[in-house]
Structure formats: structure tokens, C-alpha cells
N, C-alpha and C positions, 0 to 999 in steps of 0.2 A: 300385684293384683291389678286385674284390667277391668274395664266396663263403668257401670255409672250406678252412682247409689243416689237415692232421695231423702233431703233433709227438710226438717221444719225450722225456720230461723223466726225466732222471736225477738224482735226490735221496742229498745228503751229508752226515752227521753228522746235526744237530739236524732238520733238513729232515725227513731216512729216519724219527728219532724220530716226528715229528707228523705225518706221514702213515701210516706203520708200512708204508712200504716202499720199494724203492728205486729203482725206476723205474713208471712210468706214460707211459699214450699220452692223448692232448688233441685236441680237435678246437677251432679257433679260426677267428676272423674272419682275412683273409688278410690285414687291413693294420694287425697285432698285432703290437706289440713285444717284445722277452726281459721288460721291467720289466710291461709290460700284465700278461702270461701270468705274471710272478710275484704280480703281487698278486691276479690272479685265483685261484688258487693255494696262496699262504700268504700273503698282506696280512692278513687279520683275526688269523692269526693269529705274525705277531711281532712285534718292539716296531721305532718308527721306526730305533733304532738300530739294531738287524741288517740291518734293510733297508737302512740306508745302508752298511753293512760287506758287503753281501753281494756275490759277483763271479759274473759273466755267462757260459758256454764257449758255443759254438754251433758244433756236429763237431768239439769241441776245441781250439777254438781262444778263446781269451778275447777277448770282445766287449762296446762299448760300451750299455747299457740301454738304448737309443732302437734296438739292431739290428732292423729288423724280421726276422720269421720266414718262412721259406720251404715247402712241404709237402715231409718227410721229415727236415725238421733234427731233429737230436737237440742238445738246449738240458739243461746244468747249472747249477745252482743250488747255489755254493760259497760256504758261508757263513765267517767267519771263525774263523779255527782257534788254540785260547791251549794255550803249553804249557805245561810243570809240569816 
């Protein structure tokens, strides 16, 4: 598939921190995965271990990192959560 789809990424906790907000819309190659679009995104900047803890939704539903994206999905990025 060619061309570019638009996504809406909703950002949680640490995420919302280093962007300083909590959602954002994207424009992407249309044969992009949830993990692509995250490291395009926040790859530089968290450590491999968050990345590796981090969990996938796509319209809410929790999906594998190779999901590819469709134009209108709405894609979160839930990162892991320690309590106290």
C-alpha cells in the first residue's frame, strides 16, 4: 500500500510529560506500524527499557507493535505504570 494515512495518538503519563500534551494528530506512510509511529515519535527520546514495557491500544483496543495503522485510527501509547 502507498501514500499517507492520518492518525490521532493519545499520550499517557510520562509520554503527555515529554511532549507536553496529550493528544496529537500524525500523518504517516500507510504501510506503518503502532512501534514504527512510536519511535518516530518518542524513540530518541526514551530508554530501550520503556520501549520494551511500553503497551499498544488502537480505537481501544490493545494491539500487537507490528499492528499496522489504518487512516482514522486513534493509536495510544501506555507506558508502564509503578505504584507507591
Amino acid at each position: 500500500m502507498t501514500g499517507t494515512v492520518t492518525v490521532t495518538i493519545q499520550l499517557f503519563a510520562i509520554y503527555r510529560e515529554l511532549l507536553g500534551q496529550s493528544e496529537m494528530t500524525a500523518r504517516i506512510d500507510a504501510d506503518q506500524s503502532v512501534a514504527d509511529l512510536f519511535g518516530q515519535i518518542l524513540g530518541q527520546r526514551t530508554t530501550p527499557k520503556l520501549r520494551e514495557a511500553t503497551l499498544f491500544a488502537v480505537n481501544e483496543e490493545y494491539v500487537p507493535a507490528d499492528t499496522p495503522l489504518k487512516d482514522g485510527d486513534r493509536v495510544a501509547f501506555i507506558p508502564p505504570v509503578s505504584g507507591g
